[in-house]
N, C-alpha and C positions, 0 to 999 in steps of 0.2 A: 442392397443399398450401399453405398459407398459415396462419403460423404467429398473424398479427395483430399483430404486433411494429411498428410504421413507422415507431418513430425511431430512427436508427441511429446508435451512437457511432463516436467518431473511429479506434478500434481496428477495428473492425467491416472499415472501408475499406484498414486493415491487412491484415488478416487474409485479405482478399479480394484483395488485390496478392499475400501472400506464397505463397497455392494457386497463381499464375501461376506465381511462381520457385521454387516448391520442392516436391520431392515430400511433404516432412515439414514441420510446425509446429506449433508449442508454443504456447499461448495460456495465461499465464501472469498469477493477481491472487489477490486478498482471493477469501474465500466469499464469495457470495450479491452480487459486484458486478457482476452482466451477462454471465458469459461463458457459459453457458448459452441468453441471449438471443441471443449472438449466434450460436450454433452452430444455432440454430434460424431466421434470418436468413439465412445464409448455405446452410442447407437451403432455403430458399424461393429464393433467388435463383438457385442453380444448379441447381433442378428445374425451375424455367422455363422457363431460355436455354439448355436443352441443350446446353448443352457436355462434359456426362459422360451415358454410358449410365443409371445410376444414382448416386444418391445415398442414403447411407444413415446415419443419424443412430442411435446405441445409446448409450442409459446403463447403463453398466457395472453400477451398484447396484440400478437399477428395471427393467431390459429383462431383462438376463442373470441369472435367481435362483439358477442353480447351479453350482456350477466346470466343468460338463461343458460348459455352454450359451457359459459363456467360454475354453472353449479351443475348442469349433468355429467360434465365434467369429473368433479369432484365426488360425485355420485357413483361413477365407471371406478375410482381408483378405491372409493370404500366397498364398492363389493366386490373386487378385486379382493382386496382385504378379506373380507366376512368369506367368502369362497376357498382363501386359502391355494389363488389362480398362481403360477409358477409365471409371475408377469413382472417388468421393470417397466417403471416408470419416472423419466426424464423430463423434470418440467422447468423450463426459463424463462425467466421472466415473471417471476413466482409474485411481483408487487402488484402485477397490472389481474392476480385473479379478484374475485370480489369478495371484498373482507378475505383478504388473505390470511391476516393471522388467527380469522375464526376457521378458516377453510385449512390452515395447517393445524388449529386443532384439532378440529375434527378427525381428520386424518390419523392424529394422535392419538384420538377415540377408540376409533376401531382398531389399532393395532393392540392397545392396553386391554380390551374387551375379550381378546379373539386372541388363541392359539393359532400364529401363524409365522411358518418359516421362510416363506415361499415368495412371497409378493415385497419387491424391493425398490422404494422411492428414491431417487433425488432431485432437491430443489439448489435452485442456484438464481441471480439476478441480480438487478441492483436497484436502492443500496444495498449493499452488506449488513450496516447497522439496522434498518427494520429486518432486514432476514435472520442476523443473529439474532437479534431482540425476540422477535415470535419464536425459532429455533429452541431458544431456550428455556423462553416461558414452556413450550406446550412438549418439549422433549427430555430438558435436563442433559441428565446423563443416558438417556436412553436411546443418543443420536449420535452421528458423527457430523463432526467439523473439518473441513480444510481448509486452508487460508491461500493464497495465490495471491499475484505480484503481478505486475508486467513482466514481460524476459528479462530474463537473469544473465550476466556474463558469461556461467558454464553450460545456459542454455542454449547462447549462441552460440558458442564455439562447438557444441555439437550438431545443431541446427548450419551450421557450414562444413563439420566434418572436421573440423580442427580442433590440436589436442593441444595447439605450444599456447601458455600462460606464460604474456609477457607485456610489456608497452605497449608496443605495436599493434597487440590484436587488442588490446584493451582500448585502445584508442578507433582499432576499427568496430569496435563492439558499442562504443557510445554516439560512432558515426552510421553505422549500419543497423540499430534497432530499428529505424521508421521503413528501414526494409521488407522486417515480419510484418509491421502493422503498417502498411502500405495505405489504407482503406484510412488512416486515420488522418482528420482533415482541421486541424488546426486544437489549440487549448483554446480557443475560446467556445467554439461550439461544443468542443469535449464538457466543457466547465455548464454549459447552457444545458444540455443533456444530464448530466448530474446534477440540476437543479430540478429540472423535468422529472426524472425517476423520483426525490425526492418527496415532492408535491404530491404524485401519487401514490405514493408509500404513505403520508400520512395521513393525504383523503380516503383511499379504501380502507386501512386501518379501523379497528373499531376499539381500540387500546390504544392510549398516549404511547409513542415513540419518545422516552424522556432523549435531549439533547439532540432533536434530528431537525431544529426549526430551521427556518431558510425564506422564513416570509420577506425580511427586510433586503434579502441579499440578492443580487443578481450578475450576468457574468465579467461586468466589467466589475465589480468590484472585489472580487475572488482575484482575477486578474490583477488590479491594484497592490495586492499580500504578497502575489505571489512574485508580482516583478521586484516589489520592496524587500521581500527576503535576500535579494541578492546584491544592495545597497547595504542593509543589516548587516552581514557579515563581510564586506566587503574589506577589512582589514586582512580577510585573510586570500582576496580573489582579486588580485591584480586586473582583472579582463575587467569589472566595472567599479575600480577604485577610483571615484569622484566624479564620474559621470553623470551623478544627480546635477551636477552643475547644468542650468540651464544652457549655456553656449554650448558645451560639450555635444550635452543629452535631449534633448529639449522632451522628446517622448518621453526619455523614464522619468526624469525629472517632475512632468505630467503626474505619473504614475505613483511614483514616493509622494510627491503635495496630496495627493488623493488618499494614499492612504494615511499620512499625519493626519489630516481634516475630517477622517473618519469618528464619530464618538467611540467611547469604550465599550458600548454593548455592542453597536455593529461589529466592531473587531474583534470582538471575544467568539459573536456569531459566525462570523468569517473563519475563523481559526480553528473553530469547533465542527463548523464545515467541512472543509479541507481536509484536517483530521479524520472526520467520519469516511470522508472517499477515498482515506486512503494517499494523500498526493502529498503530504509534506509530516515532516516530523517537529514537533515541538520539545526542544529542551531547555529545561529552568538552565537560567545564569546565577550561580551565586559564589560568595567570597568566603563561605563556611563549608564546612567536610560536614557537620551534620545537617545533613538537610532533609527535609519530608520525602521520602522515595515516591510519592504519590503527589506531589505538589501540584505539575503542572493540571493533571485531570481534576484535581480539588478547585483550583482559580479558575478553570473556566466551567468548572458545574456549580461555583455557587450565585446562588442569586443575589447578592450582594452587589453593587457596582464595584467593578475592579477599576484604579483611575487607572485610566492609559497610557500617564509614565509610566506608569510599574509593569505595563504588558509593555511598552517598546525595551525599558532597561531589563525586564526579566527575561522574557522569553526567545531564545533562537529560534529562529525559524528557517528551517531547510525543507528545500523542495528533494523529495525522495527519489525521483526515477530522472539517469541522463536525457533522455528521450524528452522531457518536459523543460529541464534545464537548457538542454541545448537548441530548441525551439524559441524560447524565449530569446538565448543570448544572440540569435539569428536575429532579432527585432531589434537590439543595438548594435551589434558587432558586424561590419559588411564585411569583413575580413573573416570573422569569424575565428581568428588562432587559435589551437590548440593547447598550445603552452602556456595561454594565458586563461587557456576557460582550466586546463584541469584540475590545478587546486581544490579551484568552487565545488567540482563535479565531483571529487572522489570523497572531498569531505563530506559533502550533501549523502552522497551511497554508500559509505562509513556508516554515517548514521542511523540511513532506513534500514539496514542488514543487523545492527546493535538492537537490543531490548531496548524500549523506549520508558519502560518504567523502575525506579528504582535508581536514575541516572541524572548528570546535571550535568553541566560547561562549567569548572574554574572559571573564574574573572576575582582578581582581588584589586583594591583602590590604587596599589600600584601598578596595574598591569600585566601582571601574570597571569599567564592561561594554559588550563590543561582541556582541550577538546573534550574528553570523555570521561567521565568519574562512575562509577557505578560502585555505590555502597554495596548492593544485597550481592553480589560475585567478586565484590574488591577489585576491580580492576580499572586502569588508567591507560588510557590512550592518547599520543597526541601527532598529529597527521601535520606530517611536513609538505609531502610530498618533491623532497631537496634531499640530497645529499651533505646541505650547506646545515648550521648551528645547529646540527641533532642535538648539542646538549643543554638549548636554550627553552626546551621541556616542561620545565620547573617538576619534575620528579620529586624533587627535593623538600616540595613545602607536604608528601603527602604523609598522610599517619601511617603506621609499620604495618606490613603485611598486604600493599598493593601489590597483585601483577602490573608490571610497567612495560606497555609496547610502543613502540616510536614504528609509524608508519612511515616509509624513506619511498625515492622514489628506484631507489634499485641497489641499496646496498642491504646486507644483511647479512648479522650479527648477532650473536648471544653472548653481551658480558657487562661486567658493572651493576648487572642486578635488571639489565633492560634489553627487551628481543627487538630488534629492526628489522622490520619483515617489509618487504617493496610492496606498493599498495595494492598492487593489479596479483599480487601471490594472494593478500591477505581477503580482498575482496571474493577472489577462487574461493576461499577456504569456505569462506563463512557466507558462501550464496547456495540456495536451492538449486539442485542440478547436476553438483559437479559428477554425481555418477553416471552420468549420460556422457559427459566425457573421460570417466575412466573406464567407460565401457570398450571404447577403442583403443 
């Protein structure tokens, strides 16, 4: 069997280290970003090199069409188990088995029961959040976890065979990701689809999924955040600075009135959403250095009403992958410029590639902003992507002991106390991947 797949991401080599160490693992990301590929990958490589008797790949939603089919199912992989069978098993789409998170306990059952080395699961699907959620209930630390992204920058430049990090290919790498994912057919079906897996993660469930609800929400309204995050920061994104203006924009304009007119629980649910699949980063805004390192996850997990000034003044909202960025900005921009989207994009991928906990956006009542703050690693970031007023930073207002990087768009320098590293170097550094291109 040979599935036709031949480039394999960096999780892929994951994935295939953590079947040596562990009976169980978790292969954990967004919809539609490859884990599927690679479960079909790693079915071609372990039917090969016979190192298992069998190998057996089931999609829970297309393989198994009736609850009877997935609990015999579930039955094959626990005497699998109890046997002690030299068997892997590949299962996606692990929401749509029935009662999944009783059917991954079980599975937990038998392995905790039974002296067994031999017989090695993984599951993967989406959401992520009901899969980590049961993962962990019924595993702990008794499993592995992997996390995965959409492509990565160093992903593609291997995935095309190219080694040079620099503008140029940065810019063909956030023009050419809808290349890999060819098959992929719009954000709003994406977003509809992620609403769908949703719905059945918490219907078959037999255990609350805390923070996975999605009853009130649907795709145009996810849609509505996601177009307004990019009016949100639009101080710093020339391509749609004041385009909410009706004459301008008329669509986005649509789009931002929609989401102001939203109440605060729908938007806190929207955002907790989005968050859960993975598609956008949320960081608190504040005008203080001590700040809750856990803040933004505390406002939207409390049951309290949060009023919805304080989610539009508090919270940034960046969309995390170019591919989704630059889909949208196709919806206003017929031109589409490059020079004018990459601010928005590189800060937005700044962000998703940063810790997202532990961290804030400077803003104080005069105006000063530092992009990145992260108390628990001390460090300060702030993305120009200019050559022009590196030293307009405000480094200056931070308390002693920051690392301080100035992200530039092509100079770089170590002095004064502060590294300017060009964004498309630093982006390299700090994305999953790069060793597929330092492999050549």
């Amino acid at each position: 069997m040979n599935s036709g797949y031949k480039f394999k991401r960096s999780f892929y080599y994951e994935a295939e280290k953590a079947i040596a160490q562990s009976s169980v693992t978790f292969l954990l990301g967004p919809r539609y970003c490859g884990k599927t590929v690679c479960l079909k990958q790693l079915q071609d490589t372990f039917s090969s090199n016979n190192e298992f008797e069998d190998v057996i790949y089931v999609n829970a939603q297309r393989d198994l069409t009736s609850n009877l089919d997935k609990s015999l199912f579930i039955c094959d992989v626990k005497k699998a188990i109890e046997n002690n069978e030299k068997k892997l098993f590949l299962i996606d789409d692990t929401t749509y088995l029935n009662q999944p998170d009783c059917a991954i306990q079980d599975i937990q059952d038998a392995f905790a029961s039974l002296h067994n080395t031999n017989t090695k699961v993984v599951f993967t699907g989406s959401p992520s959040r009901a899969l980590e959620c049961w993962g962990y209930r019924a595993f702990a630390g008794d499993a592995l976890f992997i996390r995965t992204d959409f492509l990565s920058y160093p992903e593609w430049l291997a995935f095309k065979g190219i080694t040079e990090v620099s503008e140029i290919t940065y810019e063909q790498f956030i023009r050419g990701t809808r290349e890999f994912y060819s098959g992929f057919n719009g954000i709003g079906n994406y977003l509809q689809g992620c609403l769908e897996n949703t719905v059945a993660s918490n219907l078959k469930s037999v255990e609350l999924i805390v923070n996975n609800d999605c009853d009130i929400l649907d795709a145009d309204k996810l849609l509505d955040v996601l177009y307004a995050s990019l009016i949100s920061s639009s101080d710093n994104n020339p391509a749609v600075k004041g385009i909410d203006n009706e004459a301008i924009c008329p669509f986005l304009a649509e789009r931002y009135r929609n989401y102001q007119n939203m109440d605060a629980y729908e938007l806190k649910q929207a955002l907790q959403f989005l968050s859960n699949c993975g598609l956008i980063t949320i960081t608190y805004v504040s005008s203080s250095f001590d700040t809750n390192p856990y803040i933004v996850r505390d406002l939207l997990n409390d049951f309290q009403d949060l009023p919805k000034r304080e989610i539009f003044d508090s919270f940034n909202i960046s969309i995390n992958y170019p591919m989704f960025y630059i889909d949208i900005l196709k919806d206003i921009l017929n031109d589409n410029p490059a020079e004018n989207m990459l601010r928005g994009i590189v800060e937005s991928h700044v962000r998703a590639i940063l810790p997202d906990t532990g961290c804030f956006k400077y803003h104080d009542t005069e105006g000063r902003k530092i992009g990145y703050v992260s108390n628990s690693s001390l460090k300060a970031i702030g993305i120009s992507v200019s050559d022009k007023n590196l030293s307009s930073a405000h480094f200056d207002l931070l308390p002693d002991g920051y690392e301080k990087i100035m992200i530039t768009k092509d100079f770089e320098s170590n002095n004064n106390g502060v590294q300017h590293i060009p964004y498309y170097r630093y982006i390299f550094e700090h994305s999953k991947g790069k060793e597929l291109v330092l492999k050549h």
